[in-house]
Biopython code that builds the backbone (N, CA, C, O; Angstrom):
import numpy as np
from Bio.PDB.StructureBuilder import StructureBuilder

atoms = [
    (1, "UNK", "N", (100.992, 100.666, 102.472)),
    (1, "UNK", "CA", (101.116, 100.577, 103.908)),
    (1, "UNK", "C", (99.967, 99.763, 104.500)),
    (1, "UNK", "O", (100.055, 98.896, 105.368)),
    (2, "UNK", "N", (98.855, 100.207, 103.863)),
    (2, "UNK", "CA", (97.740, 99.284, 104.272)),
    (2, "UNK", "C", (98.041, 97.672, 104.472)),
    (2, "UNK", "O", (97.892, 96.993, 105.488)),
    (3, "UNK", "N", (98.586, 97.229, 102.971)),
    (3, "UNK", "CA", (99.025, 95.920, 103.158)),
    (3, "UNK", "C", (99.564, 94.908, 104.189)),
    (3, "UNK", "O", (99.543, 93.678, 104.197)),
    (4, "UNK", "N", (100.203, 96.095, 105.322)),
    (4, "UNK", "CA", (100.916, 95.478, 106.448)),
    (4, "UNK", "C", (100.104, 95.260, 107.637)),
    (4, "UNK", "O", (100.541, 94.585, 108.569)),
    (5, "UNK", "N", (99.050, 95.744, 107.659)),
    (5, "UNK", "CA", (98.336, 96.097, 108.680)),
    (5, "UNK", "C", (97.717, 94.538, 108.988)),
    (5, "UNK", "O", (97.581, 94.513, 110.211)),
    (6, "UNK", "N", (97.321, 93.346, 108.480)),
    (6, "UNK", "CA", (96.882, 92.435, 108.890)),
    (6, "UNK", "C", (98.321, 91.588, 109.776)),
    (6, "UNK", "O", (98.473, 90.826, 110.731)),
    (7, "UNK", "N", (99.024, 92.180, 108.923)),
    (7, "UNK", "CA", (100.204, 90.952, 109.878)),
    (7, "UNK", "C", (100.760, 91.590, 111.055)),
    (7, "UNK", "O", (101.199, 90.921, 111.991)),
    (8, "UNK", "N", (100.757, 92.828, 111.045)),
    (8, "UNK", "CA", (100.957, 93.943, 112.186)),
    (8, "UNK", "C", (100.015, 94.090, 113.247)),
    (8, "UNK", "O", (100.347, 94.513, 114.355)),
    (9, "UNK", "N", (98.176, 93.563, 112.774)),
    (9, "UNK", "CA", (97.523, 93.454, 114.042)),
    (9, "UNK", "C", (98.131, 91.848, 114.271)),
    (9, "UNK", "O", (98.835, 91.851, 115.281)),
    (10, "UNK", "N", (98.066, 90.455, 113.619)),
    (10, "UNK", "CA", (98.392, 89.511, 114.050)),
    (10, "UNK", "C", (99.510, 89.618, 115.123)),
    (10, "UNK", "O", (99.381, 89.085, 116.225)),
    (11, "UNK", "N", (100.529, 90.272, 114.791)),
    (11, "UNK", "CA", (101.395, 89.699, 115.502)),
    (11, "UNK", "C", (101.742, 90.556, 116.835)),
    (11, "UNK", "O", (102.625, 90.289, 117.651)),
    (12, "UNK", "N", (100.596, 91.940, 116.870)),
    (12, "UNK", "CA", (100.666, 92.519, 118.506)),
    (12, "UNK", "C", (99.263, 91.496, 118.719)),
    (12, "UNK", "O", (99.472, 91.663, 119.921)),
    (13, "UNK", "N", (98.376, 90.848, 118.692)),
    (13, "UNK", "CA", (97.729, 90.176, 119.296)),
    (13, "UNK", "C", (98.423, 89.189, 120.213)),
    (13, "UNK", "O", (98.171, 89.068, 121.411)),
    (14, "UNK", "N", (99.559, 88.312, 119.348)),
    (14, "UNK", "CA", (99.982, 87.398, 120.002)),
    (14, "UNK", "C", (101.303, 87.635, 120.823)),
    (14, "UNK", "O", (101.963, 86.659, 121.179)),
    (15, "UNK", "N", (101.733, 89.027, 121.154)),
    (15, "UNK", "CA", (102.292, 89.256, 121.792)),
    (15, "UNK", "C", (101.986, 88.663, 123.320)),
    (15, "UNK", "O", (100.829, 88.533, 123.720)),
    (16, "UNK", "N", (103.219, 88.295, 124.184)),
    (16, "UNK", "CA", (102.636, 88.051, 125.348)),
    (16, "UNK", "C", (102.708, 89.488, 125.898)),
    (16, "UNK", "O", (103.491, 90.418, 125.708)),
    (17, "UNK", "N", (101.302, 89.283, 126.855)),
    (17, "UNK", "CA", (100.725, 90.321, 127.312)),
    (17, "UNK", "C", (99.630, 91.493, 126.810)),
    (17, "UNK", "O", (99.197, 92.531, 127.311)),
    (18, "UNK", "N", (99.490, 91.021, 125.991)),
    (18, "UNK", "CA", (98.166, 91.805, 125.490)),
    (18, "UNK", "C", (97.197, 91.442, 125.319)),
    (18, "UNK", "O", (97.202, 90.486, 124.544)),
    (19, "UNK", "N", (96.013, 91.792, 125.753)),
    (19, "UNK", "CA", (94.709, 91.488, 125.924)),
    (19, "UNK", "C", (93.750, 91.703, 124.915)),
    (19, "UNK", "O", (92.762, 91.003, 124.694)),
    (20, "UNK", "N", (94.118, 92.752, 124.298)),
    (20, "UNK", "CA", (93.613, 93.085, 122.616)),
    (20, "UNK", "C", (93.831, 93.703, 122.204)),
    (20, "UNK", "O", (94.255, 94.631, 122.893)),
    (21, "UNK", "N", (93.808, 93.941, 120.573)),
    (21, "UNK", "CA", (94.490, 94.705, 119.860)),
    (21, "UNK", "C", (93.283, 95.025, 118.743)),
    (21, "UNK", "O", (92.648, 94.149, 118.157)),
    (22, "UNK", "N", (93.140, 96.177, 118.607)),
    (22, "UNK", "CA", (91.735, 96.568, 117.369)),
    (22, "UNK", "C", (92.369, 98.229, 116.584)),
    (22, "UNK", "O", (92.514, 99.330, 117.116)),
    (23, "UNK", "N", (92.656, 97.722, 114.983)),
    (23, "UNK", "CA", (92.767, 98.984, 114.098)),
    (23, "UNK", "C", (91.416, 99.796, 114.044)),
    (23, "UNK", "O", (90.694, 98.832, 113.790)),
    (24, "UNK", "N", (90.722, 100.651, 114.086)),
    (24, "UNK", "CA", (89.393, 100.980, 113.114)),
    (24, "UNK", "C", (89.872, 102.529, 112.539)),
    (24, "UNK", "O", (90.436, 103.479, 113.082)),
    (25, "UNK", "N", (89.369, 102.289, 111.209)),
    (25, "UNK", "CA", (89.276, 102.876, 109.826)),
    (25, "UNK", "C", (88.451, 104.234, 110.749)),
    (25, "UNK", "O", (87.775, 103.672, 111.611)),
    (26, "UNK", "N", (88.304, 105.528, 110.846)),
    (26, "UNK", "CA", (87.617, 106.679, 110.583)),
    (26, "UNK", "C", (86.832, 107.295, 109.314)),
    (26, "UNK", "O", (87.094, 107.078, 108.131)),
    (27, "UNK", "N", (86.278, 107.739, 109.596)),
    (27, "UNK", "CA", (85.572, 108.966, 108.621)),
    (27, "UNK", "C", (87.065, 109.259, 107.658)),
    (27, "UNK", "O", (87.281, 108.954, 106.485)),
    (28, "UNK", "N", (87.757, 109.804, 108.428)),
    (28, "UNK", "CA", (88.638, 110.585, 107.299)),
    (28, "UNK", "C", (89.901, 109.242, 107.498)),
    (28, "UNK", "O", (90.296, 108.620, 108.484)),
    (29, "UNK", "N", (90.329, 109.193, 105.713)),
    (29, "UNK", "CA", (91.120, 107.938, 105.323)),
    (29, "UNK", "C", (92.538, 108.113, 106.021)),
    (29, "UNK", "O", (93.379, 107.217, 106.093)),
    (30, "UNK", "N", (92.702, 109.662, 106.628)),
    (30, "UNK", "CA", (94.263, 109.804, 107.146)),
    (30, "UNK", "C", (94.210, 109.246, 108.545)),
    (30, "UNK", "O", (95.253, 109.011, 109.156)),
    (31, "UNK", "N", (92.755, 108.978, 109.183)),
    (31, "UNK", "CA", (93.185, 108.988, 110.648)),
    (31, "UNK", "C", (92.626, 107.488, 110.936)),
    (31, "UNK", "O", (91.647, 106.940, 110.429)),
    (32, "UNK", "N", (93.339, 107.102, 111.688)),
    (32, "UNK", "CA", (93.062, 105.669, 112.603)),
    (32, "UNK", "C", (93.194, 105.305, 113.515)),
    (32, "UNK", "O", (94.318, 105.241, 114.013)),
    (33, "UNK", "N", (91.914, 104.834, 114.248)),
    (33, "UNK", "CA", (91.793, 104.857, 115.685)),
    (33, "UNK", "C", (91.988, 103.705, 116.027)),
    (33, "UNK", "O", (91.235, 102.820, 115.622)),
    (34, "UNK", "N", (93.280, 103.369, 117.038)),
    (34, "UNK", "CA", (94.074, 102.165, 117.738)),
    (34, "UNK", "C", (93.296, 101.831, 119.203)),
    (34, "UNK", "O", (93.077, 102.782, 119.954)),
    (35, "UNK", "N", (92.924, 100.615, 119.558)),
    (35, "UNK", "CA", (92.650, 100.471, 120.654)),
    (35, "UNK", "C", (93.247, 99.242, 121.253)),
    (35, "UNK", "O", (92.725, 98.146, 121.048)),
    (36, "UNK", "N", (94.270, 99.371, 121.952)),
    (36, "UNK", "CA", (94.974, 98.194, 122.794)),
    (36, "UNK", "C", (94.681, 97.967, 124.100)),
    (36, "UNK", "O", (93.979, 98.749, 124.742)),
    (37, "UNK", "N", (95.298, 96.655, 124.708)),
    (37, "UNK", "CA", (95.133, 96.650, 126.511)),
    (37, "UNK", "C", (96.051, 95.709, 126.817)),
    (37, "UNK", "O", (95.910, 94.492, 126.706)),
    (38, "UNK", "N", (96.747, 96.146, 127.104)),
    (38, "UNK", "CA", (97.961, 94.913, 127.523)),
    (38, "UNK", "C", (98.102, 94.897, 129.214)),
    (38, "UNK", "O", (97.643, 95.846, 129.849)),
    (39, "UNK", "N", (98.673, 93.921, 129.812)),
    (39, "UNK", "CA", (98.541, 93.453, 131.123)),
    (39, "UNK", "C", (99.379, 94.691, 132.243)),
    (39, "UNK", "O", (99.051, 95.176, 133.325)),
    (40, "UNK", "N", (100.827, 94.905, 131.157)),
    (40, "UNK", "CA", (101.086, 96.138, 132.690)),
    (40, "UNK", "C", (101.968, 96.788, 131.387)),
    (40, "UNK", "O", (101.963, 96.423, 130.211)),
    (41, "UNK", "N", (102.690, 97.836, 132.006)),
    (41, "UNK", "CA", (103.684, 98.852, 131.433)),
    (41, "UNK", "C", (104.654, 98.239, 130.215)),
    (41, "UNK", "O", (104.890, 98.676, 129.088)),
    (42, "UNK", "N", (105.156, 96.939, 130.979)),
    (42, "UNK", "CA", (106.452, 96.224, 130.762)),
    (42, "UNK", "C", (105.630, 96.075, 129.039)),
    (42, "UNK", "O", (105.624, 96.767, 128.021)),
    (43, "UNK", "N", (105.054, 94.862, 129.438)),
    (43, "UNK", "CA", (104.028, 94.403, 128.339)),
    (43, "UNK", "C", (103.640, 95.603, 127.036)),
    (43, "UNK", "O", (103.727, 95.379, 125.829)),
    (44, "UNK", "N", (103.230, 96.808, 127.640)),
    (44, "UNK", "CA", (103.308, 97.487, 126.067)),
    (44, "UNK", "C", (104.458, 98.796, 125.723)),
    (44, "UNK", "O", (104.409, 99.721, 124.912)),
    (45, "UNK", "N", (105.280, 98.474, 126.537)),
    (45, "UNK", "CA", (106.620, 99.249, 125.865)),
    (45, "UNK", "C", (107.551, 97.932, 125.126)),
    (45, "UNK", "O", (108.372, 98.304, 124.287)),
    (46, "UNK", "N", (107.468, 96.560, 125.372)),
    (46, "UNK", "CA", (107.569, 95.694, 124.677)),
    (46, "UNK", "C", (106.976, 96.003, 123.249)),
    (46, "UNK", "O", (107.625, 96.212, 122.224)),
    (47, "UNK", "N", (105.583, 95.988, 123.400)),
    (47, "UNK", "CA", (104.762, 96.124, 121.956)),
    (47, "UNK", "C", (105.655, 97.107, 121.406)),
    (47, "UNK", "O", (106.275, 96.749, 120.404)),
    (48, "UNK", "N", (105.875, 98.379, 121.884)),
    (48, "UNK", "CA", (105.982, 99.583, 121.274)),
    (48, "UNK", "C", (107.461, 99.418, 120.820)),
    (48, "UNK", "O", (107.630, 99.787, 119.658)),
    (49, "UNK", "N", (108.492, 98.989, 121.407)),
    (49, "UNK", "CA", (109.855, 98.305, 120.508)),
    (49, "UNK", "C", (109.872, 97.709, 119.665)),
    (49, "UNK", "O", (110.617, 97.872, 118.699)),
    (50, "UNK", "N", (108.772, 96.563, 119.850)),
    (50, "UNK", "CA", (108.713, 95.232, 118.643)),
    (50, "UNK", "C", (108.169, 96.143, 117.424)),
    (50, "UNK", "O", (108.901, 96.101, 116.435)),
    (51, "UNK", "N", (107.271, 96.781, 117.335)),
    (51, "UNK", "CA", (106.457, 97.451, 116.345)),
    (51, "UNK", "C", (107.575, 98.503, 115.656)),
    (51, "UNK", "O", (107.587, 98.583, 114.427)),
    (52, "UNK", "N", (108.547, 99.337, 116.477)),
    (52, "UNK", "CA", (109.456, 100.192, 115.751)),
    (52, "UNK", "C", (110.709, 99.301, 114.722)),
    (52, "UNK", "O", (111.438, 99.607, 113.778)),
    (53, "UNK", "N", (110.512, 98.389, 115.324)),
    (53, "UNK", "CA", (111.380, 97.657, 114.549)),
    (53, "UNK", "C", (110.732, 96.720, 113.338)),
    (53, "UNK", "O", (111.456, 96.161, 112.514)),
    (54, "UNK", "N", (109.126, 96.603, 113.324)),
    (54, "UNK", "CA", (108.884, 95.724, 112.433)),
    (54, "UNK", "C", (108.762, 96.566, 111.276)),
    (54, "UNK", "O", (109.189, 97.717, 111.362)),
    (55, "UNK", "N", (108.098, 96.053, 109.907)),
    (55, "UNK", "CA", (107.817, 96.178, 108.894)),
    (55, "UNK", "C", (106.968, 96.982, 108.577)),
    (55, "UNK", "O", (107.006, 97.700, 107.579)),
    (56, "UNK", "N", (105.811, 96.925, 109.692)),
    (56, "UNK", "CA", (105.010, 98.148, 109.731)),
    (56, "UNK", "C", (105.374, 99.278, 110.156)),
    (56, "UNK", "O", (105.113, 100.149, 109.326)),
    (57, "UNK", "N", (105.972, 99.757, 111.287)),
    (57, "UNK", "CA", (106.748, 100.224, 112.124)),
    (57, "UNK", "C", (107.587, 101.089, 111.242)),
    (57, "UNK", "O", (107.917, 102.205, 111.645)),
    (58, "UNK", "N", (108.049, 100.545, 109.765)),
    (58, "UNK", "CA", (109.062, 101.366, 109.052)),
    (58, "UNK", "C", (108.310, 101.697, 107.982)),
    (58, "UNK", "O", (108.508, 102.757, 107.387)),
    (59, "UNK", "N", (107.445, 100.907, 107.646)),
    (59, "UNK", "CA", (106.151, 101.493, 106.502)),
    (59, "UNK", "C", (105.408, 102.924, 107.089)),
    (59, "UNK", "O", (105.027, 103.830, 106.347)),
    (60, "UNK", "N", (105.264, 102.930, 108.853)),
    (60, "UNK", "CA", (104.595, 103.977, 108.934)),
    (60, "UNK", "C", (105.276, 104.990, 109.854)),
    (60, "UNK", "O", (104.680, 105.603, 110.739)),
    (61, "UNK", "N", (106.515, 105.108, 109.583)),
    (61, "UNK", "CA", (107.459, 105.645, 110.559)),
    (61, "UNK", "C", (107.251, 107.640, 110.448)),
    (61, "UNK", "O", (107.750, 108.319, 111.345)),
    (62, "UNK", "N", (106.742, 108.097, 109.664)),
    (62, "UNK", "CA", (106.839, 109.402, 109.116)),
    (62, "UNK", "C", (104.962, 109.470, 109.726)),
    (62, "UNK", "O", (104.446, 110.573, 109.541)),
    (63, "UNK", "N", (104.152, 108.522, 110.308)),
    (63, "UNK", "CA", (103.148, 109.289, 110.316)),
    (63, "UNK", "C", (102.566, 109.300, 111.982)),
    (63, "UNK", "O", (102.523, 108.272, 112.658)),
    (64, "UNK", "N", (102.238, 110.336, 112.366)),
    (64, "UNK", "CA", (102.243, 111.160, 113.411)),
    (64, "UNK", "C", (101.090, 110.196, 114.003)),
    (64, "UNK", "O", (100.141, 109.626, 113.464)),
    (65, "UNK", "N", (101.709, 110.264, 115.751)),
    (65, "UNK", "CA", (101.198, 109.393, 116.328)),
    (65, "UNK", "C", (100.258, 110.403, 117.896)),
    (65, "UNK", "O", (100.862, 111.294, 118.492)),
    (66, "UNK", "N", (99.465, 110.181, 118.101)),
    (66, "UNK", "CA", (99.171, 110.191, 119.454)),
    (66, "UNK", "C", (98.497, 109.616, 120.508)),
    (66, "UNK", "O", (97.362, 109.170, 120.347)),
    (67, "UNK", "N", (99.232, 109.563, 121.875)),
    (67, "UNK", "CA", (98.368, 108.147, 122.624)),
    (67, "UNK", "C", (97.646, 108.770, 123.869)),
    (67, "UNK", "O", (97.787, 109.963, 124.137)),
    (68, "UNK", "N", (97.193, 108.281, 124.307)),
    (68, "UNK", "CA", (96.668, 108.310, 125.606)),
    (68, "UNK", "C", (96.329, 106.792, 126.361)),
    (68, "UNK", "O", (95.605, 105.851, 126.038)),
    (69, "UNK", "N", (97.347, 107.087, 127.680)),
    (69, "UNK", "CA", (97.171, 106.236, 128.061)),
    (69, "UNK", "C", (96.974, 106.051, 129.607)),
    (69, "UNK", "O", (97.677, 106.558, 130.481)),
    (70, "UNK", "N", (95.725, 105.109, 129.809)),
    (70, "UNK", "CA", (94.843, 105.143, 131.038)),
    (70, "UNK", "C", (95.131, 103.706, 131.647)),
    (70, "UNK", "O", (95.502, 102.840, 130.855)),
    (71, "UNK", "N", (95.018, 103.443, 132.735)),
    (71, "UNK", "CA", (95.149, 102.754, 133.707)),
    (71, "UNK", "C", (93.859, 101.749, 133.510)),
    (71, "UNK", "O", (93.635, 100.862, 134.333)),
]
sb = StructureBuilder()
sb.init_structure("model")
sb.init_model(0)
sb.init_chain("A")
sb.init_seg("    ")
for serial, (resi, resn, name, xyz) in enumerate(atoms, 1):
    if name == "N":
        sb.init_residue(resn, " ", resi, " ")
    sb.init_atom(name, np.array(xyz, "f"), 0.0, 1.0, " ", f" {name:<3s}", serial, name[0])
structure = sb.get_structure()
């Protein structure tokens, strides 16, 4: 699964509408901390379709997600 992860940050970077996109690795190897910023709503429920449907998206479909998301 790891393997996917470079082409999976590439290609939400170049999404239009996102401002940045950063994986980082934790202490513990199960957890990983996502940090995005995309321009409005539209822009990252876009991301969040494109990603269920990609390659990564189905590589990591079984592992538990949680977001928070701030203005």
């Amino acid at each position: 699964m790891k393997n996917h992860l470079p082409e999976h940050i590439r290609l939400s970077r170049a999404e239009t509408g996102c401002h940045s996109f950063a994986v980082i690795e934790t202490e513990n190897p199960l957890i990983w901390k996502v940090e995005e910023a995309f321009v409005d709503k539209s822009s990252f429920e876009a991301h969040q379709q494109r990603t269920k449907a990609s390659v990564w998206g189905k590589a990591t479909a079984s592992i538990a997600r949680e977001y928070t998301v701030s203005k």
